[in-house]
N, CA, C and O atoms as CSV, one atom per row, in Angstrom:
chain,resi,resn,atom,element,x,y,z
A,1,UNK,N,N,128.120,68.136,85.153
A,1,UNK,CA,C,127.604,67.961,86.496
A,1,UNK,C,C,127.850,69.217,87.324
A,1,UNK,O,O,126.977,69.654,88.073
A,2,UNK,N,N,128.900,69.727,87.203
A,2,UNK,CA,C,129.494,71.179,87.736
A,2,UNK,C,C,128.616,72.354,87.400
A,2,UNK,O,O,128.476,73.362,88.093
A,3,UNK,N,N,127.971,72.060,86.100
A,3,UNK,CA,C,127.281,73.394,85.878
A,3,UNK,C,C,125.678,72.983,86.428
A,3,UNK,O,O,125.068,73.927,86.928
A,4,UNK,N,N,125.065,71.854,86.382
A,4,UNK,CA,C,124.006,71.792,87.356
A,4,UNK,C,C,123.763,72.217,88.830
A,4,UNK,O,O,122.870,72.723,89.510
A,5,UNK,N,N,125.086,71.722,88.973
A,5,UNK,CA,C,125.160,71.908,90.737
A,5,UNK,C,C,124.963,73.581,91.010
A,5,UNK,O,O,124.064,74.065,91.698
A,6,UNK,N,N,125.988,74.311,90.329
A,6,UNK,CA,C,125.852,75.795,90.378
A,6,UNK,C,C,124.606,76.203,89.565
A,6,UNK,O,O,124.368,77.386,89.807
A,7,UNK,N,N,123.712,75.677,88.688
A,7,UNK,CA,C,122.412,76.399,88.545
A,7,UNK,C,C,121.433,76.301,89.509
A,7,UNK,O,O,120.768,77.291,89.814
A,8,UNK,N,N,121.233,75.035,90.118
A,8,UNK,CA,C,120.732,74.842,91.746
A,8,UNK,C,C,120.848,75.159,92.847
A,8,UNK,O,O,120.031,75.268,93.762
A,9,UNK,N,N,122.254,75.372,92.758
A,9,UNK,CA,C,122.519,76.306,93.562
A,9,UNK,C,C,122.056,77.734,93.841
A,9,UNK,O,O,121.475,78.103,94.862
A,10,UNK,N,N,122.455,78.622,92.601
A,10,UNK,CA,C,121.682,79.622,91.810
A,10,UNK,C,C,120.540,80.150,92.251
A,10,UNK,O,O,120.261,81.173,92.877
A,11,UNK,N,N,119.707,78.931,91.643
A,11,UNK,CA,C,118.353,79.469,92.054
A,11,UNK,C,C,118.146,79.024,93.221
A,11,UNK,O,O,116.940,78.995,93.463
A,12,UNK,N,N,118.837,78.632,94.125
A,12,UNK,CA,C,117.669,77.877,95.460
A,12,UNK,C,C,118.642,79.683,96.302
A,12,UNK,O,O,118.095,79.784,97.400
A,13,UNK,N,N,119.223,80.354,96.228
A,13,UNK,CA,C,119.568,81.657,96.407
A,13,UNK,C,C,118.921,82.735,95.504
A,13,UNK,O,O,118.809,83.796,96.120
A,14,UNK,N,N,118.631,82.769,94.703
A,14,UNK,CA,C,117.584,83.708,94.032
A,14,UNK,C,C,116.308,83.605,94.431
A,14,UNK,O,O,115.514,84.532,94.271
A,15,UNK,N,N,115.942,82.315,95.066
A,15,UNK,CA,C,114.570,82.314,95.270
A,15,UNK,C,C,114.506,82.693,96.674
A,15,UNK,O,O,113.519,83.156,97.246
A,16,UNK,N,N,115.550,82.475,97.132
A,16,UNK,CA,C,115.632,82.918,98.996
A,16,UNK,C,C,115.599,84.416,99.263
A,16,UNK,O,O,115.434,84.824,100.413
A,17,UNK,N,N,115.742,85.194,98.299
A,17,UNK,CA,C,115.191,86.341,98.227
A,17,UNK,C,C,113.763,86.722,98.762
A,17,UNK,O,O,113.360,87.597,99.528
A,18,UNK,N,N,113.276,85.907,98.188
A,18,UNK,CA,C,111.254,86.446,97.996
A,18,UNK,C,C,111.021,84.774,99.368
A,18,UNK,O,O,110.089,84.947,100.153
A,19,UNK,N,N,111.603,83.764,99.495
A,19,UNK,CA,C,110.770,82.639,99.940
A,19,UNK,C,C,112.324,82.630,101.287
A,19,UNK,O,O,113.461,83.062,101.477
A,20,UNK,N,N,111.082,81.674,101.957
A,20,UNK,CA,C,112.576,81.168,102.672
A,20,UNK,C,C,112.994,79.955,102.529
A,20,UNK,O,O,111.996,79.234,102.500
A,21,UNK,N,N,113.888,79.379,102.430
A,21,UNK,CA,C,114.132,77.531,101.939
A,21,UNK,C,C,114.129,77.049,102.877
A,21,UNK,O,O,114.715,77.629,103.791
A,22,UNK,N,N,113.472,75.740,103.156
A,22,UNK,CA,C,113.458,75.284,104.633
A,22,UNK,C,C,114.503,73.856,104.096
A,22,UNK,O,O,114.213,73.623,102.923
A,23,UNK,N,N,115.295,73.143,104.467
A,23,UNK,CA,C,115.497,71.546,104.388
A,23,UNK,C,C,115.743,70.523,105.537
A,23,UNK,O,O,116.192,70.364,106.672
A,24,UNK,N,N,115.088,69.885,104.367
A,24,UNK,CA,C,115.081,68.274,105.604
A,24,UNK,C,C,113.836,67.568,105.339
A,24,UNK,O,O,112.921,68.085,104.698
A,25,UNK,N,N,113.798,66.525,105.770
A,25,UNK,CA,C,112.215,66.006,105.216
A,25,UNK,C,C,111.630,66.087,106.457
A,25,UNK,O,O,111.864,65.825,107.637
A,26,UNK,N,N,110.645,66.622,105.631
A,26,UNK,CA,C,109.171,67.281,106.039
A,26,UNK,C,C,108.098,66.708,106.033
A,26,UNK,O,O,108.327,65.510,105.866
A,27,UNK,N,N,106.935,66.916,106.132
A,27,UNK,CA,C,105.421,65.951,105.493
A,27,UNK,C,C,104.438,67.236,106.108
A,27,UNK,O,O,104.636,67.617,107.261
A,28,UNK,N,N,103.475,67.808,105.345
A,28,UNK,CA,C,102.277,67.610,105.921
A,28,UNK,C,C,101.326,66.577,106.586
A,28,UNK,O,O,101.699,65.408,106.686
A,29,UNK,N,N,100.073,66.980,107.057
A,29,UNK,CA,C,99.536,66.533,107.686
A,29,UNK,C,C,98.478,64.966,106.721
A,29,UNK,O,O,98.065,65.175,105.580
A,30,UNK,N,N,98.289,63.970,107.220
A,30,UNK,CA,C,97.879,63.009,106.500
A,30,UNK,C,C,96.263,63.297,106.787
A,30,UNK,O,O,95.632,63.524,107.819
A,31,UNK,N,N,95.841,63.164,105.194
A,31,UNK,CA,C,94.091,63.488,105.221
A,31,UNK,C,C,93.510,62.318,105.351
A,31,UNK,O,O,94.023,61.237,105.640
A,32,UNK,N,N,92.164,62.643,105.071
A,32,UNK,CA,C,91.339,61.291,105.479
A,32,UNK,C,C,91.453,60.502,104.401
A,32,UNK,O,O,91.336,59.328,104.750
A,33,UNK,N,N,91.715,60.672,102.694
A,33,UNK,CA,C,92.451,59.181,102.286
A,33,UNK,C,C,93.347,59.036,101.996
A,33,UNK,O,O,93.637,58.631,100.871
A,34,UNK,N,N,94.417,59.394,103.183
A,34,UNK,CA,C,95.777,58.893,103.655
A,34,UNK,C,C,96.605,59.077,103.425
A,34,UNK,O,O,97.609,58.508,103.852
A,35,UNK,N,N,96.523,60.657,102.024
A,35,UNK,CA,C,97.664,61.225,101.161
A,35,UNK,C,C,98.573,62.097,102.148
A,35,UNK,O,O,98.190,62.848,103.044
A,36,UNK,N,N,99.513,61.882,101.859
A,36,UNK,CA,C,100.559,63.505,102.246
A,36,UNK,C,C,101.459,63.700,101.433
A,36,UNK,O,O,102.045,62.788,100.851
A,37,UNK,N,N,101.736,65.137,101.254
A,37,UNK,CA,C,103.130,65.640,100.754
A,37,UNK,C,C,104.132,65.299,101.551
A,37,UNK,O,O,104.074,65.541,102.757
A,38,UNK,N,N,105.528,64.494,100.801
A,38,UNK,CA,C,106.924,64.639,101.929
A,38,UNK,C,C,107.725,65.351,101.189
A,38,UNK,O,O,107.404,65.324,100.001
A,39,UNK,N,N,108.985,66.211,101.523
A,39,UNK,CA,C,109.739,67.046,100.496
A,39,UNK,C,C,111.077,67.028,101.461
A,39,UNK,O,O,111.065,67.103,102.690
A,40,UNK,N,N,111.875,66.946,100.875
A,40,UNK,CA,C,112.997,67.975,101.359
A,40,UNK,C,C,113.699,68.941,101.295
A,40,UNK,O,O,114.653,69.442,101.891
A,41,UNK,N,N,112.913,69.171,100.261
A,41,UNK,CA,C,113.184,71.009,100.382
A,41,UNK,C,C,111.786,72.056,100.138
A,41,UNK,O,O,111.039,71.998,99.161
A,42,UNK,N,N,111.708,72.668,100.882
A,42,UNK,CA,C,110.388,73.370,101.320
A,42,UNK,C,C,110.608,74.974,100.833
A,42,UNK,O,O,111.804,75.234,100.694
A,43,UNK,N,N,109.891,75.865,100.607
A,43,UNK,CA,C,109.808,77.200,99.714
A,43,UNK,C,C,109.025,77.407,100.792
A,43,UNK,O,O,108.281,76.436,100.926
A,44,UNK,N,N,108.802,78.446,101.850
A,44,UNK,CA,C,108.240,79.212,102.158
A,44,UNK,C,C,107.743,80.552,102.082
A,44,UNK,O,O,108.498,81.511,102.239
A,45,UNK,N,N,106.670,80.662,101.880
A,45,UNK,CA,C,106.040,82.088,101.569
A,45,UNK,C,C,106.075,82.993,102.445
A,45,UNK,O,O,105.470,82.780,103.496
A,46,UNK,N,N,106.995,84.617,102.208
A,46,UNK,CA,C,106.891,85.553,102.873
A,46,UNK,C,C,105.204,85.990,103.219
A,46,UNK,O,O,104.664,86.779,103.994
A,47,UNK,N,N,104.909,85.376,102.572
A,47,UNK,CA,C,102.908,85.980,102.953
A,47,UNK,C,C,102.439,85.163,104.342
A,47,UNK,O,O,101.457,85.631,104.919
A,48,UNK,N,N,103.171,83.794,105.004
A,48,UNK,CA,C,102.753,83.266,105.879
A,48,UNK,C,C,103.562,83.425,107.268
A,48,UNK,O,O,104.723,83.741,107.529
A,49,UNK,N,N,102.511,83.089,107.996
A,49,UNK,CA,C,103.835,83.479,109.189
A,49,UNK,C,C,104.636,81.730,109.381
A,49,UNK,O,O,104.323,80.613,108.971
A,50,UNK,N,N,105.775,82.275,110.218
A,50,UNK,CA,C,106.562,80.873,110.566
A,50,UNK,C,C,105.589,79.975,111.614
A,50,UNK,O,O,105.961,78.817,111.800
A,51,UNK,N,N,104.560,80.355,112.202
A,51,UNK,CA,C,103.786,79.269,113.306
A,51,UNK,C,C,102.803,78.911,112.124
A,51,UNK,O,O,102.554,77.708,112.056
A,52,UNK,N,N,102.265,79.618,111.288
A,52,UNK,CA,C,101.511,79.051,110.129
A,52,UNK,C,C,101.894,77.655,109.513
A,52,UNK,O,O,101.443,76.515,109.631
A,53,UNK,N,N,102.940,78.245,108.793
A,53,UNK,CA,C,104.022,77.282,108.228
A,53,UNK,C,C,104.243,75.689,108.787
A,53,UNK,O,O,103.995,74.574,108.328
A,54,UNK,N,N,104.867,76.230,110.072
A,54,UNK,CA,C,105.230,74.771,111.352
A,54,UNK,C,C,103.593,73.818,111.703
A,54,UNK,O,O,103.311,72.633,111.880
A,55,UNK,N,N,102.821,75.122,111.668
A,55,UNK,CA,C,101.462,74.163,111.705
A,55,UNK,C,C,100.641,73.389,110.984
A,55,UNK,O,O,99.580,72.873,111.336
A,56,UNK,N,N,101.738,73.290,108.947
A,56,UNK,CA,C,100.962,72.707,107.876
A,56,UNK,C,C,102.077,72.158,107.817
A,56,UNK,O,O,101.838,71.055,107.327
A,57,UNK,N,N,103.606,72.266,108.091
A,57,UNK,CA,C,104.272,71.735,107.316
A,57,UNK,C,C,105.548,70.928,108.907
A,57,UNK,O,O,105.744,71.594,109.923
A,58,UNK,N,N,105.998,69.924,108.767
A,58,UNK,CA,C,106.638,69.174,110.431
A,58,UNK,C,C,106.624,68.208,110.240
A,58,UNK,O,O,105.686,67.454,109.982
A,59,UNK,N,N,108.536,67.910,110.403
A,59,UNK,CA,C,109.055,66.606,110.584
A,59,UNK,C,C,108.328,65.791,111.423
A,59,UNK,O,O,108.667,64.637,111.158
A,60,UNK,N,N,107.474,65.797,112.331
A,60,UNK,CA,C,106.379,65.011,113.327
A,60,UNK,C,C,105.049,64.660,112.434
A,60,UNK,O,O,104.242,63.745,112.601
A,61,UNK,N,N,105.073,65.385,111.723
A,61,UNK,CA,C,103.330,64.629,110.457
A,61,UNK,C,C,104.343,63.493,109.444
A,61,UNK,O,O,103.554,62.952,108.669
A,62,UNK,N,N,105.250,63.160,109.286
A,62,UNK,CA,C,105.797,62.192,108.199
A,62,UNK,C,C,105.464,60.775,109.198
A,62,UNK,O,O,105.796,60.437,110.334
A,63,UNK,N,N,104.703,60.225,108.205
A,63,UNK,CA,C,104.056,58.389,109.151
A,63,UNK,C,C,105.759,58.216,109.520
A,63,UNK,O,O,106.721,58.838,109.068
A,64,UNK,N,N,105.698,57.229,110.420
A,64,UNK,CA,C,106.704,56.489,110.899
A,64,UNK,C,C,107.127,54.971,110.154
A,64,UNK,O,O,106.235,54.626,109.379
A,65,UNK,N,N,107.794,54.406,110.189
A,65,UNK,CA,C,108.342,53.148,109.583
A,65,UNK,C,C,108.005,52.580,110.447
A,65,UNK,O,O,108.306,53.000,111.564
A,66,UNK,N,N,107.020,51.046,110.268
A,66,UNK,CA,C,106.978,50.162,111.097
A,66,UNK,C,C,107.527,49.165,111.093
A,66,UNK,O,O,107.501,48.550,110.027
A,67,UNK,N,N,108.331,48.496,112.363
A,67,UNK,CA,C,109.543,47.701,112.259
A,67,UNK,C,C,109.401,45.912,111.828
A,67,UNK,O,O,108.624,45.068,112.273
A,68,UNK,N,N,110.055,45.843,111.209
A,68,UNK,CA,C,110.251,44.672,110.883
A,68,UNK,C,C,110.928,43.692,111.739
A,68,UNK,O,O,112.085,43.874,112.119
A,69,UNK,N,N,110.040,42.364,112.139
A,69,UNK,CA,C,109.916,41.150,113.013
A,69,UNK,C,C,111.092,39.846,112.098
A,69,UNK,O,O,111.230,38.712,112.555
């Protein structure tokens, strides 16, 4: 279990090199038949800008839980 943790570790720092790691759950935006991506951990591309990014990817696009009566 020790050596997983430090290969994940590993790479989620090797990759922060070239990307930036975002966490937390996330969602894109929901299409018209009703799919979205949710993640909690996000790879961002040095090729995009950060208002790019915030504008495909935001804790505010994940549907909400509707409450139970």
């Amino acid at each position: 279990m020790k050596n997983i943790l430090i290969i994940v570790m590993s790479s989620l720092i090797l990759v922060n090199c070239t990307s930036k790691v975002t966490l937390g759950p996330k969602c894109t935006k929901v299409s018209d038949a009703g799919s979205y991506e949710k993640s909690y951990i996000w790879l961002k591309s040095s090729l995009i800008s950060d208002k790019e990014f915030k504008d495909r990817v935001s804790a505010d696009y994940c549907p909400k839980k509707a409450k139970k009566s």
